[in-house]
Every structure is written in C-alpha cells, then in structure tokens.
C-alpha positions in Angstrom: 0.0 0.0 0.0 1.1 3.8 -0.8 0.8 6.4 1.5 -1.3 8.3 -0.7 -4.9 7.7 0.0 -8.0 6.0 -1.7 -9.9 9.0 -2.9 -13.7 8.0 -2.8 -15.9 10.4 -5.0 -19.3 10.6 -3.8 -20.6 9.9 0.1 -23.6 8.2 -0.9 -24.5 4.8 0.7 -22.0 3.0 -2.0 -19.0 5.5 -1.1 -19.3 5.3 2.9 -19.5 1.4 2.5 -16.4 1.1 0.4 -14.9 3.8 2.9 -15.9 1.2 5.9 -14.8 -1.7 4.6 -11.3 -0.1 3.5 -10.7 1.9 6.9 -11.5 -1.9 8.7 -8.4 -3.1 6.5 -6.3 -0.3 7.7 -5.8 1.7 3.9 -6.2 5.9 4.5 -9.2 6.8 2.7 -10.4 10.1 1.7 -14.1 10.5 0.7 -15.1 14.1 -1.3 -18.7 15.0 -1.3 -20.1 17.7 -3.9 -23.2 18.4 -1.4 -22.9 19.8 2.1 -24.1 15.9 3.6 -23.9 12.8 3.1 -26.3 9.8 1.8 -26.8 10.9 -1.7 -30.5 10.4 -2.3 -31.1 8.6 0.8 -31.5 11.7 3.1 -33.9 13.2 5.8 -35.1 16.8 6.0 -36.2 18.1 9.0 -39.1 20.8 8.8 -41.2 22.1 11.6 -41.0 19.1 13.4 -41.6 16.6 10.5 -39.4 14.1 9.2 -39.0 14.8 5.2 -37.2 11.3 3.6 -35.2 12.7 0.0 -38.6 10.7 -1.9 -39.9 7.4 -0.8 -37.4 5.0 1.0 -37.6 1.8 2.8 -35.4 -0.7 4.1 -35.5 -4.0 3.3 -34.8 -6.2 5.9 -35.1 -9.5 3.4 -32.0 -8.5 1.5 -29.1 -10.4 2.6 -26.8 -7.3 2.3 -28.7 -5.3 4.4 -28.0 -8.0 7.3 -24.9 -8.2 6.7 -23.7 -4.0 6.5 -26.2 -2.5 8.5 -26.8 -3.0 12.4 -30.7 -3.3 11.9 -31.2 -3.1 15.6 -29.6 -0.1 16.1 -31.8 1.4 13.2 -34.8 1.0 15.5 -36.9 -0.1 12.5 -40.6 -0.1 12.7 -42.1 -2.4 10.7 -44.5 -1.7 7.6 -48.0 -4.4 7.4 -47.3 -6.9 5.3 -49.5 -6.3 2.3 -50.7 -2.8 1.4 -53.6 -1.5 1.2 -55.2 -0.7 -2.4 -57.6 1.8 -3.8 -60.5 0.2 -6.2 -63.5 1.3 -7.5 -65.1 -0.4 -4.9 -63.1 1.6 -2.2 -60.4 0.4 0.1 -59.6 -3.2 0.0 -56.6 -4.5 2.0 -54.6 -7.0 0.8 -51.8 -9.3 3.2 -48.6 -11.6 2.7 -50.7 -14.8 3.5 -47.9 -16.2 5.2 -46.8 -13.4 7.4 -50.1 -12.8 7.8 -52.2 -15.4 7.9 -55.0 -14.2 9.6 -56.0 -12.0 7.2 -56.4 -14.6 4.8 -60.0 -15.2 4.7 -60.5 -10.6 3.9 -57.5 -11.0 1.4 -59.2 -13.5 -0.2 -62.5 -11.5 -0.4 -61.0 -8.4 -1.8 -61.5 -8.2 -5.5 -58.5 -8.0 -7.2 -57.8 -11.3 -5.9 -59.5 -14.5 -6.9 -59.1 -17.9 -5.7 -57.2 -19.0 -9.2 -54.5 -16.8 -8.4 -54.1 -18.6 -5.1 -52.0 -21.8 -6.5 -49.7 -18.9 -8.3 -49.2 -16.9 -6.1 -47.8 -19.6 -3.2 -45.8 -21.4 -5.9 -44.0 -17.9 -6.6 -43.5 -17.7 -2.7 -42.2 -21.2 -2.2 -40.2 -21.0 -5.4 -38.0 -17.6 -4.6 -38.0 -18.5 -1.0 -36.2 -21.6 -1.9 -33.9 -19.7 -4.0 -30.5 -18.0 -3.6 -30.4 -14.5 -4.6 -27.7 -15.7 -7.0 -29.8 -17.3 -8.4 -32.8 -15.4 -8.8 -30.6 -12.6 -10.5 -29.0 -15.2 -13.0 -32.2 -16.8 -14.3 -32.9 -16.1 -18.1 -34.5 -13.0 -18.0 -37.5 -11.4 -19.6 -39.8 -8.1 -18.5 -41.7 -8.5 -14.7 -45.2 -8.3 -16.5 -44.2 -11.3 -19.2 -43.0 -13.0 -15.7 -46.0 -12.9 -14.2 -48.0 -14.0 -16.9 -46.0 -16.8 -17.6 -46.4 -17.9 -13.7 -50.3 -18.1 -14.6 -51.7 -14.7 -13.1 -54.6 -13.1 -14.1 -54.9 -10.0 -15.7 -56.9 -8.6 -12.8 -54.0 -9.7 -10.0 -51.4 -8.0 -12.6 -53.1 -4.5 -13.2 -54.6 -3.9 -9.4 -52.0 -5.1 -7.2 -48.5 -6.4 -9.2 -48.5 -3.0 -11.5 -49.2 -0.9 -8.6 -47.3 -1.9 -6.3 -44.5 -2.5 -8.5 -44.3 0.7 -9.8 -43.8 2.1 -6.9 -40.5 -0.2 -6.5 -39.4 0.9 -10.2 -40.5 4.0 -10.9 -41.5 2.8 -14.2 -45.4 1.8 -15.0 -45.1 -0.6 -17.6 -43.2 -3.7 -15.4 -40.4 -3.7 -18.1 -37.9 -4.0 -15.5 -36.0 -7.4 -15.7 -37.9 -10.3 -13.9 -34.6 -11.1 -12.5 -35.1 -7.9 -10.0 -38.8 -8.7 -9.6 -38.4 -11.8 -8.2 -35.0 -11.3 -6.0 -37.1 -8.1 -4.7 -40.3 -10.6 -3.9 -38.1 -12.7 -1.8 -36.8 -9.8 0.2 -40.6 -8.8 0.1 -41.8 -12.6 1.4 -38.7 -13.3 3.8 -38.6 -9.9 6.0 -40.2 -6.8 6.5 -39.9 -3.3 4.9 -39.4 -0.9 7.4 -38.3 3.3 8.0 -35.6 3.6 10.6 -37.7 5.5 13.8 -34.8 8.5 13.1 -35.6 8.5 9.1 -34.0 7.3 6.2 -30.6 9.5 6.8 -30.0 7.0 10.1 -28.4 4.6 7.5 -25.6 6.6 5.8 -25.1 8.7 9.5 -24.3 5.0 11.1 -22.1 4.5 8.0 -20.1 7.8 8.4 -20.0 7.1 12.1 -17.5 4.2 11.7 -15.3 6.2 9.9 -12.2 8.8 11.5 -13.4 12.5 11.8 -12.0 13.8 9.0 -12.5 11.4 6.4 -14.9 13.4 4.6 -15.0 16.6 2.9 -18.4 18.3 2.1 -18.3 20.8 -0.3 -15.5 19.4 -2.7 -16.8 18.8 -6.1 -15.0 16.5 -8.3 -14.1 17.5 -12.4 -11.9 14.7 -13.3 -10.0 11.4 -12.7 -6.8 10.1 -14.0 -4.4 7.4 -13.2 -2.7 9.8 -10.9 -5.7 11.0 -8.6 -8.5 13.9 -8.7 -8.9 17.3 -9.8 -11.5 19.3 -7.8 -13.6 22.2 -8.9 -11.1 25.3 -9.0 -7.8 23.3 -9.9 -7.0 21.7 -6.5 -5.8 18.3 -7.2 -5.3 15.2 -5.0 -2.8 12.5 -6.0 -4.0 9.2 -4.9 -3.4 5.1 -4.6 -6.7 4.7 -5.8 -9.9 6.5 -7.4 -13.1 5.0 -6.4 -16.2 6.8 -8.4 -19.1 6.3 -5.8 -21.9 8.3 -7.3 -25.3 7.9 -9.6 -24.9 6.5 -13.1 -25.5 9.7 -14.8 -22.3 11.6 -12.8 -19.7 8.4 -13.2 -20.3 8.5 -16.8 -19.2 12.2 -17.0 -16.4 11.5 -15.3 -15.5 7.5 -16.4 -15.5 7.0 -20.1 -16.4 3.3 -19.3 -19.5 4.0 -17.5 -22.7 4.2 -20.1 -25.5 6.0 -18.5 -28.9 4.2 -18.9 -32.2 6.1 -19.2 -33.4 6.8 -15.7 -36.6 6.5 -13.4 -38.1 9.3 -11.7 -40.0 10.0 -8.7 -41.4 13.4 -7.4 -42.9 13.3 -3.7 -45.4 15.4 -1.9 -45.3 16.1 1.9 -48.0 17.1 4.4 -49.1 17.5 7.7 -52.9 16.9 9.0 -53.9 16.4 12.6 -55.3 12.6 12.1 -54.2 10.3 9.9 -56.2 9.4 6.6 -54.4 5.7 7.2 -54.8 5.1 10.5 -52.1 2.1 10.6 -48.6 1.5 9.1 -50.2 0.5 5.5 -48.6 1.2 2.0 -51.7 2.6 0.0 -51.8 1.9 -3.4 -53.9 3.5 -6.6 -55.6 0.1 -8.0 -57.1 2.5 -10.9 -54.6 3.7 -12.6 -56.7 7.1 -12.0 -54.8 10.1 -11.4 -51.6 11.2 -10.6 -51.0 9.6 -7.0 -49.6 6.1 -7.7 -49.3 5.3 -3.6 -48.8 7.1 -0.3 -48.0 6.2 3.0 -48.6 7.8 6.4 -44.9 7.3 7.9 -45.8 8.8 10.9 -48.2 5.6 11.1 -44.9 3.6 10.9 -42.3 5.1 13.4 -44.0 7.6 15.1 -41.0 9.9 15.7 -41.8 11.2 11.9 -44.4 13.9 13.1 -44.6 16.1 16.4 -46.7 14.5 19.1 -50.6 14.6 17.7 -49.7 15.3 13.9 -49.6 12.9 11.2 -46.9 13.1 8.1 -48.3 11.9 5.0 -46.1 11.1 2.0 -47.5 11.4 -1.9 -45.1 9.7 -4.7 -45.9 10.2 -8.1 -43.9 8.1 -10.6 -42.2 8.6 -13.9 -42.4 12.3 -13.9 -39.0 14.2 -15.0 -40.3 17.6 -14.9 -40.3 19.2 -11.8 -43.7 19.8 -10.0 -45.8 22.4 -10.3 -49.0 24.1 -8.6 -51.2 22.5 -11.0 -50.1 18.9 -10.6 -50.1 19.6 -6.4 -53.7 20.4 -7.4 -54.3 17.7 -9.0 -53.2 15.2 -5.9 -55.1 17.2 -3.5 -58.1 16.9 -6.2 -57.6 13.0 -5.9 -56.7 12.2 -2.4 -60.0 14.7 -1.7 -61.8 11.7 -3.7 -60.1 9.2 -1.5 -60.4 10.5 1.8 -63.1 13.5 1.7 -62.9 17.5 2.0 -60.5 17.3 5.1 -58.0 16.9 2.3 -58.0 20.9 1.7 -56.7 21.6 5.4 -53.8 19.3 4.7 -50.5 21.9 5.4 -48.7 21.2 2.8 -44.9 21.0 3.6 -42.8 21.0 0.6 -42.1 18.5 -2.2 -39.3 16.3 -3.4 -37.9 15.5 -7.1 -35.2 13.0 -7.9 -35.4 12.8 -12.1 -32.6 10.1 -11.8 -34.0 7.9 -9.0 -33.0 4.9 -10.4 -31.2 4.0 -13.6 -33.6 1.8 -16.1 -33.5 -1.9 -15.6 -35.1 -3.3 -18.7 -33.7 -6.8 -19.5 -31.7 -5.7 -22.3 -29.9 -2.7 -19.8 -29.0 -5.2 -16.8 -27.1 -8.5 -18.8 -25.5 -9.3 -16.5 -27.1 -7.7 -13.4 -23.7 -7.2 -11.5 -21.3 -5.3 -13.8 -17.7 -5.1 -13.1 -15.5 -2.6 -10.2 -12.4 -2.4 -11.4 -11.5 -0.2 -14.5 -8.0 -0.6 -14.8 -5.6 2.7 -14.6 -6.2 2.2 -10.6 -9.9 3.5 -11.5 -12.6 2.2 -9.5 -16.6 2.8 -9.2 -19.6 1.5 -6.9 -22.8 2.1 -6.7 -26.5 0.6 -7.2 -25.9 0.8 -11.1 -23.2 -2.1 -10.6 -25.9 -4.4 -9.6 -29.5 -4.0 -8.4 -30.5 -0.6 -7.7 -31.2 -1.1 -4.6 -30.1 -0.1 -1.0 -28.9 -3.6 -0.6 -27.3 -3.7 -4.0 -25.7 0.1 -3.7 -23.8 -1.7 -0.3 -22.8 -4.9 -2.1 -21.0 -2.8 -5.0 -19.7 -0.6 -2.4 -18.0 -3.8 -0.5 -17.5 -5.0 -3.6 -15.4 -2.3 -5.0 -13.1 -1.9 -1.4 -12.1 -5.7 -1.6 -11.5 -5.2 -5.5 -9.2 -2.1 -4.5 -7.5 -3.8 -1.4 -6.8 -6.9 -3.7 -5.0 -4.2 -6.4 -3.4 -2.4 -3.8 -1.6 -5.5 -2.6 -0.7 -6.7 -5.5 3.2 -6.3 -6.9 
C-alpha cells in the first residue's frame, strides 16, 4: 500500500461502505462530497418538526446485504403491514402476505383484485424464490416483470390492481419492463422480511455508516471534475494525488467523469409532503392506486410507521408520483389534493402542505436488455474504480454490495506487486 490515500468520489450509501470496509483493513481513505451531507438520495429533512425522507425510501430487511452492512437493531426499525392496502373502485380493500399474515387470509381473499385461481400462483412464486439463492434469482434467463408474471399463470386482474401498482412504486416505471430477475430477487426480500423506515428516518443509514469512519474522512463541499491514473482534480484546480480513485456516485455523474460507464435512461419519482392532525391511514399500510386514475400512484402515512416522523398529535403523509422528470408544479399539487379529496373527503384541503421532493434520476432503467449481467464489473483498470447501485440492483442492498465490492477489489490491487 502507498501512503497516498483511496480518494472516494461521492458519500452516498456505495461510497461510505467502500470507505468502511477499507478503513477496517487499515488503507487511508479520503471521501469528497459535492453536497454539504452525506447519503446521496437517501436523506432526511427536518421541517417544523416533520421528518421529510429525500422521496420514498424503505429498508428492506429481506436483502441479505442489508444484514450483513447495517446494524438493523440499532436502526430501530418499525415495521411496515405486510401487504398494502389498495384503492378500487369499490373503495379500500386491504390485501396481506398470506404467510406473514395469515389471519387476514380469509379478507385477502375477499378483496376483488384477488380471486381464488390466483391462489395456486401466487404460493408457488413464494415457495419457489424462498427456496432460491439470490444468485440465483438474478442469474435466471431473464424477460420483463409483467411477461413474468404471466407466464407464472396470473390473471390480468391480480397483474393491473396489485402487481402494476405496487411494483411501480418499487421501479419507478409503469409498464413492469424491468427485468424479472429484479422482480423476483425483490419478492423474496418482500416474502422473507419486512420493509421498514428507521424511527430516526432514512438519513440513520448513511449517519451510522459515516460514524464508523475517522473524523475527517470526509469533505463536504468538494466537487470533483476529473480522474486520471494519478488521482482527482476538484472544482477550481486543486488536485489530489491518490493510490486509488473509487467513483461512488449515480450512473449519470460516473459517466461524466469515467468514459467506461454508459449512462442508462433513468426512473423518476417526485414526492409530496403534508401534515394533518389525524391520519387518513390510520395504521402503518402502503396505499396503493388500484385504478390507474390520477396522478397519485401510492402514499403512505410514515408517521403511522415510526411515530418519531411527526410532532406529538400530527400525522406526516407522503405522496409519490412516478415517472415524472419535470419538476412539479402548482397544477399537478392540485391535482393530488383533487384525488386524495376523492379518497379521503374535503379534510384533504386543510392538509398543510410542507414542501415536495424531485429525484429525475431515481434509479437507472433496468429493462432486460440494460441489466445482462445484473452485476457489472468494479475495477476499471488505470487504478480507477466505481460502486454504486448501477453495478448491480438498484437497490439499498445492492448500492452496499457494489460498495464492499469495489473496497475488496481495490485492497486486492493495492496488494498486488
């Protein structure tokens, strides 16, 4: 090993975990952040008491890699139902994980997206990814999630009021053409463990991430322009030689600065906050559109979840609207409140509304075509390096895997003659 550092651009999930895991092996690591915090798009806001996520996050306790980075217990998760609730024409109809929920079989069951022939289906694709590897699930021959599901013999009505729905929402596409390979590794997370919000928000993850690391290790406020062989240049010329250059940010920013790196299309997601004395949930239920009506594709009350969300006697309820890469405007807040009004009556106008949230570049695109093979290689050669959830699934657990990934990858090259 040099004495020059590893110089880790970006102190999103991906960058702090490849900063961990190379601090715990005893390399000097220096992480520069562009923003004044870190976590990337996996942040919380506070606002007059309310706890505002950066758009709608969850952890998934199912994914192995979340067990394995994160110290779950010291998250103080609180647990979502186990199902979600969905909007129909014929109202609100809730709908439960029969196995982590069995005693809401028999209403499950009665609601009327589902139908007793989707029964068989729907516990053979439990039993079947349950008894999978995630290896495995994520090197099956791949096709689109709604070919998938049709090909495992569900009904059209199943697909369009609960799988599209609730799916989307986990994309941030509406047409399911994300691979099938992320749909089902996702379902096994979904049918092993619960999804949960840490009772301190979403920033709790990447805060106990930087906490392991030396004051010091991070810079806020340090832009980065370029990367060579040698190290880093930094907005206004300052330059940083180092053993290693880890790029640890989205798709979009790595391929401005890493020839190698193709930027896909990406997902977007703009989210709506607001406070209202009661909550229009009344229990820690997803709530998804069923109709395909409106703008609102699913809402949540956090505050319903992990009460620390919302001062004592408020409620915090989150909007998400998908696929939108404009930024929001006063006629499409309209618009929700219009819906939600539909949904929950006039109290909807007294909601305060507290701000809103816009991530145009979410996710990167997953389509089967865009994710062959779903974990793409670390090292680039030249001592170049790069992490992050667009080097395997886009998600939290995958961002950490390609962030371990990329510090054993980078300890391996170090060590080498």
């Amino acid at each position: 090993m040099t004495d020059a550092p590893v110089v880790i651009v970006g102190a999103g999930v991906a960058g702090l975990a490849c900063a961990r895991q190379l601090h715990r092996a005893g390399q000097s690591v220096q992480v520069l952040e562009a923003s004044e915090r870190p976590g990337g798009v996996v942040w919380t806001e506070e606002r007059d008491g309310f706890l505002l996520d950066n758009g709608f996050h969850v952890v998934l306790t199912g994914f192995p890699e979340s067990r394995r980075q994160l110290d779950l217990e010291g998250l103080h998760l609180q647990p979502f139902h186990p199902g979600a609730v969905l909007r129909t024409a014929r109202g609100f109809e809730r709908v439960s994980d029969p196995l982590r929920a069995p005693r809401d079989l028999v209403r499950t069951l009665r609601s009327s997206p589902v139908s007793l022939a989707d029964g068989l289906p729907l516990l053979r694709l439990l039993l079947d990814v349950s008894r999978a590897s995630p290896e495995e699930l994520l090197t099956r021959p791949a096709t689109t999630t709604a070919e998938r599901l049709v090909e495992r013999g569900f009904g059209p009505r199943l697909i369009e009021s609960f799988f599209r729905p609730f799916f989307r929402g986990v994309f941030l596409e509406r047409e399911l053409a994300t691979t099938s390979r992320l749909f089902e590794f996702i379902f096994r997370a979904f049918a092993r463990a619960p999804i949960a919000l840490p009772a301190d928000g979403m920033r709790a993850v990447p805060q106990a991430l930087l906490a392991d690391l030396p004051p010091g290790t991070v810079r806020f406020g340090s832009p980065v322009v370029a990367v060579d062989e040698a190290g880093v240049r930094l907005e206004g010329g300052e330059r940083l030689q180092a053993a290693a250059v880890v790029v640890a940010t989205d798709e979009v920013a790595a391929s401005r600065l890493l020839p190698e790196v193709k930027a896909r299309p990406t997902n977007a997601v703009t989210t709506f906050y607001y406070a209202t004395g009661r909550s229009p949930v009344g229990g820690p239920y997803l709530v998804l559109n069923g109709t395909d009506e409106g703008p609102v594709d699913h809402l949540c009350v956090p505050s319903d979840v992990a009460p620390g969300y919302a001062p004592p006697g408020r409620s915090l309820v989150s909007v998400n609207l998908v696929g939108r890469h404009e930024p929001p405007d006063e006629d499409l807040e309209a618009a929700c409140r219009t819906q939600l009004e539909g949904w929950f009556g006039p109290g909807v106008r007294g909601w305060q509304g507290l701000g809103s949230v816009h991530l145009p570049a979410a996710l990167p695109s997953q389509r089967p075509d865009e994710t062959e093979p779903m974990t793409r290689p670390v090292t680039l050669g030249g001592g170049r390096f790069v992490c992050g959830g667009h080097r395997e699934s886009a998600t939290l657990g995958g961002t950490l895997r390609s962030g371990r990934r990329a510090a054993t990858a980078v300890l391996r090259a170090l060590s080498s003659p």
